[in-house]
Steps between C-alpha positions, in 0.01 A plus 500: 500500500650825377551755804349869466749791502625546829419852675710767519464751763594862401603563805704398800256600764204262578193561688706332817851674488260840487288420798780391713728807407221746608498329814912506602583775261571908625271797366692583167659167446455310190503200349663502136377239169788326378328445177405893432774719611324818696187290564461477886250547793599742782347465833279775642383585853213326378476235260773525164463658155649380219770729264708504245866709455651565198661726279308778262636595135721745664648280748310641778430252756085452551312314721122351395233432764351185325199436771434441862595108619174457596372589227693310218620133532923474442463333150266769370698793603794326361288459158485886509809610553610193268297703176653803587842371467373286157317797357770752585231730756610781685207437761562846690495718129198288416326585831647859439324527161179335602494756764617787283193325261274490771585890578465645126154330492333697783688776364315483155195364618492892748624656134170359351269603701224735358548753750892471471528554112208731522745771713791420364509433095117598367401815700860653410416368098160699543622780644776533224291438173142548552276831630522575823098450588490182360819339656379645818114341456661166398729480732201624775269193341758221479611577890093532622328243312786214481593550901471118562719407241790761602733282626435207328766354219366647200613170314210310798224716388249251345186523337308440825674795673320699229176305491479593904638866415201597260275335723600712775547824311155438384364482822567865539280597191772541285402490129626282253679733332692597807524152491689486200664768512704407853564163379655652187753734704609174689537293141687779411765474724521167511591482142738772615672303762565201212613763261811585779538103619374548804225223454550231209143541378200645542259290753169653390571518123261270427242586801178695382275645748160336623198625297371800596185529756163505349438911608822519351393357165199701486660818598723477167229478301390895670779800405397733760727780341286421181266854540822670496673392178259727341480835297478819684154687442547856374373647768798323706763606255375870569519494843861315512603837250292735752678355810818586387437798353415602853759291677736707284320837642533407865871401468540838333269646779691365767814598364413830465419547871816354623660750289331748612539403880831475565688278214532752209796271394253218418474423091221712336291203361306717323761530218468120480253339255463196738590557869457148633634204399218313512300739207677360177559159724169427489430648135751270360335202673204608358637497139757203538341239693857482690507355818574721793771286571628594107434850562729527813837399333423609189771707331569814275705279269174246457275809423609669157250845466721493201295238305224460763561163579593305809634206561555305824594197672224341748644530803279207600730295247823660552644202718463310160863659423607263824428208324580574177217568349321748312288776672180602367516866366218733483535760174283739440455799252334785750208681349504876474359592835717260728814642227408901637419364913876395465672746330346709775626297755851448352528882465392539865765286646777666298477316161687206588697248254503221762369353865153438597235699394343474854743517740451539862443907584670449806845250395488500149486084500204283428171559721354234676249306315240686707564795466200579258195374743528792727478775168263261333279483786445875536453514116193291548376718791530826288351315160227358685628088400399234708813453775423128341640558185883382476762666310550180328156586337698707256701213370142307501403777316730489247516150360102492512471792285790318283284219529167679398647669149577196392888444557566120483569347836863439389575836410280609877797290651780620314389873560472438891818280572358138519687239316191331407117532409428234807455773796284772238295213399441352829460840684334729219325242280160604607590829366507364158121355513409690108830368350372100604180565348608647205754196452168266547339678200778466305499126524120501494543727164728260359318181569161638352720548156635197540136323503387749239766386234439150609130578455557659112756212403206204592231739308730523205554117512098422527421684155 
């Protein structure tokens, strides 16, 4: 009968020699492996751990805890140490770098939390390329509305985070638009954070939100800024032209008295044609259609009284330039009235060949985007207009009576700085009520002489 392989112990301690050395041996004594040079136990005050010394790539000598005696049998902390010295290990680098490991991944994981890269890379990245208002609301949204998720890893953020996110922020009567529009600002960044390697992909790229609530879905079949995308009656234009005529009387008015009470040195407005800001402000508005946002940074160089014609970059797409794209530009060729209001104006503020056309009266920079409510309202008060009636009306205003003569709905958006017919025709279409009907008798028109030259041919045919 053929005998198995015989045995071989790695190692020169056995279960026995180790139990009766902890018994006789001094605290700090050991007991070396013949077999494995640096292999040995050492005796502690109690029990014995087992070790191993040798030398590092530099010559440096190391010594390896392998494990506590009670806790490893001698043949299987021999086996260790015994792959280590097969395999070539440094065990104390390896536990250095696992630890090192260990340390860089609670590192990154604090680097990608939402509230971390937040503060540190996208706030900065707003604050450096887009307005000032809207990195400041974004910022204000993604910080309010995503507080739960602040300190989470932003590569953790799952689909149910944002299922129990909606649910919550529509607890608080939030539309679904805001809805959307939060939940966009944090997609945003998150594509932003993969962009810089910060996170290796986007975890809600493929996440949509839940369906929108039933009030919801009915509400977006309503436009409740419908009745103002509208024309302005007559009588309204009159009374926007008769409140500034008079606004313009009681600036003069009031300048006059200060002038006469103790600040002679005060401008004589009344060699001005306009003596407010807000006079050929509004009047252009009124021709243009330009936003008020438009209006604020808008520049000699983009109005030439040369050729009457303006043209202008929507500041709402200006950030386009960011990402390499092409902002929408508004171009306009002014009609004779608007042409005169500024060439007034321009000769009033010293015929300028460059800067904004309504600076600030006080620094000379842009206004803030408010700045017209508080002359707008009292225009209303002295015209007699509803204090309902917004001065976005006169944009409204504009692309309805477009709209009404009969410009095509591409042109309408060209004219008024949208890149496409979408927003007129979803917004204005009801404007357009006479141009659908007349497009239904032109097909009716064309179908009757279709059946009537189908009719002839079958008569010619019978005789």
């Amino acid at each position: 009968m053929a005998r198995g392989k015989q045995h071989i112990n790695l190692t020169t301690i056995t279960l026995a020699k180790a139990s009766s050395f902890l018994k006789q041996a001094q605290v700090r004594e050991v007991l070396s492996c013949k077999n494995i040079p640096g292999f040995h136990l050492m005796k502690l005050s109690t029990g014995g751990v087992w070790r191993y010394r040798y030398s590092d790539n530099t010559g440096k000598r190391r010594v390896a805890t392998v494990g506590k005696y009670s806790h490893i049998k001698p043949e299987a902390a021999a086996e260790i140490v015994h792959d280590w010295v097969i395999k070539g290990i440094d065990p104390l680098a390896d536990k250095t770098d696992r630890r090192q490991m260990a340390r860089k991944a609670v590192t990154d994981a604090a680097r990608r939390t939402l509230r971390h890269y937040l503060e540190t890379y996208y706030k900065p990245h707003m604050e450096r390329s887009w307005k000032y208002e809207n990195a400041k609301a974004t910022y204000g949204r993604l910080m309010k509305h995503f507080a739960p998720l602040l300190d989470r890893d932003m590569a953790s953020i799952d689909k149910a985070d944002i299922d129990i996110w909606q649910r919550e922020i529509e607890g608080q009567d939030r539309t679904y638009t805001t809805v959307k529009r939060t939940y966009g600002a944090l997609k945003t960044l998150l594509r932003h954070a993969v962009h810089n390697d910060v996170i290796y992909a986007d975890p809600l790229a493929k996440h949509k939100l839940l369906e929108p609530k039933l009030k919801d879905q009915e509400s977006a079949k309503y436009d409740p800024k419908q009745s103002e995308r509208r024309l302005l009656a007559h009588d309204e234009i009159s009374a926007i032209h008769k409140g500034l005529d008079l606004f313009a009387e009681e600036i003069r008015r009031q300048r006059r008295n200060s002038r006469e009470h103790g600040k002679p040195s005060l401008p004589d407005l009344e060699l001005l044609n306009y003596p407010h800001w807000f006079i050929p402000f509004c009047l252009l508005a009124l021709h243009t259609g330009l936003r008020p946002g438009d209006l604020y940074t808008l520049k000699w160089e983009e109005l030439n009284l040369t050729f009457g014609r303006l043209t202008k970059v929507c500041e709402k797409t200006a950030h386009a330039a960011r990402r390499q794209r092409k902002p929408t530009v508004v171009d306009l060729k002014l009609n004779g009235t608007i042409k005169a209001v500024m060439g007034d104006w321009h000769k009033d503020t010293g015929n300028p060949t460059s800067g904004l056309v309504f600076p600030s009266p006080v620094t000379g920079l842009t206004m803030g985007r408010q700045a017209h409510r508080k002359p707008w309202k009292r225009v209303k008060e002295l015209g007699g207009l509803p204090d309902t009636l917004n001065f976005y009306s006169l944009r409204h205003h504009f692309i309805s009576a477009l709209l009404a003569a009969g410009v095509s709905v591409f042109m309408v958006a060209k004219l008024v700085g949208h890149k496409g017919p979408e927003m007129i025709l979803e917004h204005y279409g009801h404007l357009c009520p006479d141009q659908a009907a007349e497009a239904l008798d032109i097909v009716a028109r064309s179908v009757a002489a279709t059946n009537s030259h189908n009719a002839d041919e079958s008569g010619a045919e019978a005789s």
